[in-house]
N, C-alpha and C positions, 0 to 999 in steps of 0.2 A: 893572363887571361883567365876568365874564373868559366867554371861550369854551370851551368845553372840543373835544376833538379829533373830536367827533361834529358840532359845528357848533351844539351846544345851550347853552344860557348854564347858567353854575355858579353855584349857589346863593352869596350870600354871606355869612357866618355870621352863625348867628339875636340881634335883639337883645333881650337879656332887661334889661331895665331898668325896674323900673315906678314909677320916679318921674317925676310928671306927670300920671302914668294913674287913670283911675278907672275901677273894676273891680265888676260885681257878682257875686255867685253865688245862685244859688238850690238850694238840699237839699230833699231827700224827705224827709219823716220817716219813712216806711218805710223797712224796713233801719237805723235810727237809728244804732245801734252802727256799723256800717260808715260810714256816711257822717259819722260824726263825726271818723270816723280821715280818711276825704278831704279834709275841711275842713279837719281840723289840719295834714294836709298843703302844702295850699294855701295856708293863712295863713303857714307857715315859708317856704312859697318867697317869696311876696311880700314878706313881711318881708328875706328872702336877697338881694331884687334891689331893693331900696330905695323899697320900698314904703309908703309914710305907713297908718296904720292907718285914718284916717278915709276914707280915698279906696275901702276895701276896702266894699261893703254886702253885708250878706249877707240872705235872702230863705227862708222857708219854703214846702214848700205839701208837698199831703196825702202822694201819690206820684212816679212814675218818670212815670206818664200824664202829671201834672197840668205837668212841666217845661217843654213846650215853649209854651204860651202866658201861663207867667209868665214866661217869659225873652224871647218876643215882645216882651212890652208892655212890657218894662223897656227891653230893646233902642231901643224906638221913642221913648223917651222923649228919644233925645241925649244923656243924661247920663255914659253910661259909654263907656267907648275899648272895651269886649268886656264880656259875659255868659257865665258860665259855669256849667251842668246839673252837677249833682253830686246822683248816687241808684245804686241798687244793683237788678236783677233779677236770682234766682235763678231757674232752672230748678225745675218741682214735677213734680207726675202732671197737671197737666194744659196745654193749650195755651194760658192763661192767660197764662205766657212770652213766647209768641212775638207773641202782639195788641200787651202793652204796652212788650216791648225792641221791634218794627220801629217801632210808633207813637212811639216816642220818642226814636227816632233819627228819623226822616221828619219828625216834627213840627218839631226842634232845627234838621235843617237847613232846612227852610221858612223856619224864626224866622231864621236868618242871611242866607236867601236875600231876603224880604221885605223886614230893613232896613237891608242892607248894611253888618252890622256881623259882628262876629265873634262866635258863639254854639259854643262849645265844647260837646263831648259828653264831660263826664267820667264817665260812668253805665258803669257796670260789671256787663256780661251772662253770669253764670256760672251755672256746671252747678251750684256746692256751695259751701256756705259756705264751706269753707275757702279756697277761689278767692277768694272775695270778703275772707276776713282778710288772705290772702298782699295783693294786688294793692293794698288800700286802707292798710294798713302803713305808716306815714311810714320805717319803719326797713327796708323791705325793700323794695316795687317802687313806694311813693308815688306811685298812678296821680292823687292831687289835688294834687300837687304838677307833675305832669306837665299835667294839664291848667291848670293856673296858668300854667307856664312857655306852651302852645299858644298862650293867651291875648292873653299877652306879645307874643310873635313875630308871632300879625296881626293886633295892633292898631299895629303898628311898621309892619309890611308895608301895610299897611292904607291909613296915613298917608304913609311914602312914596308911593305909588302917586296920591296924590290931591294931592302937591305940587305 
């Protein structure tokens, strides 16, 4: 590890490699459309970084609410190196928004804090659909490829740290 001139330690570059790894994800089916793109995303990166197909599960449940204690229990089970939330909240007329994106960011990190594993928030909180086309786009900001790669990096980090 180097020091850098502040006296604080430098990262050093993330490892993306998931072979070895077993990964779950869990989707909303709301938003279905979008979160189909983040999962396609997600699955080319793992595939990208040498990822076996079987080692990937993937996981349903109703909404963006319902994420953070299926990713809990999946978490707790030991069997994957990271979980990762993949759902979509759009902004409406009412404050319906703001309950289910804070609760499902709060919940998500609980789920990581709970069982020391790595529980990713690839749940994407936008004003407008089209927010939500651009960002979940494999061909343009592939935030489920992004949160694939998170994934990667601490359950690597994860594992170092506990060697």
């Amino acid at each position: 590890m180097k020091i850098g001139s502040s006296g604080t330690a430098l990262s050093a570059p993330a490892t993306l490699d998931a072979r070895g790894l077993k990964v779950a994800i869990v989707c909303s089916r709301f938003n279905d459309l979008i979160v189909a793109q983040l999962l396609a995303g997600a699955r080319a990166a793992w595939a990208r970084h040498g990822g076996a197909d079987a080692d990937l599960a993937e996981f349903r449940v109703p909404g963006a609410f319902e994420l953070p204690l299926a990713c809990q229990q999946l978490a707790l089970t030991s069997r994957y190196s990271a979980v990762i939330a993949l759902g979509c909240v759009i902004r409406g007329d009412t404050p319906h928004f703001d309950y289910v994106a804070g609760e499902c960011a709060r919940g998500l990190m609980n789920a990581g804090l709970a069982s020391s594993l790595p529980v990713i928030f690839g749940v994407l909180t936008v004003e407008t659909q089209a927010q939500a086309e651009e960002r979940a786009d494999p061909a343009r900001m592939n935030k489920g490829g992004e949160a694939l790669e998170a994934a990667l990096e601490m359950a690597h980090l994860l594992h170092q740290v506990r060697s």
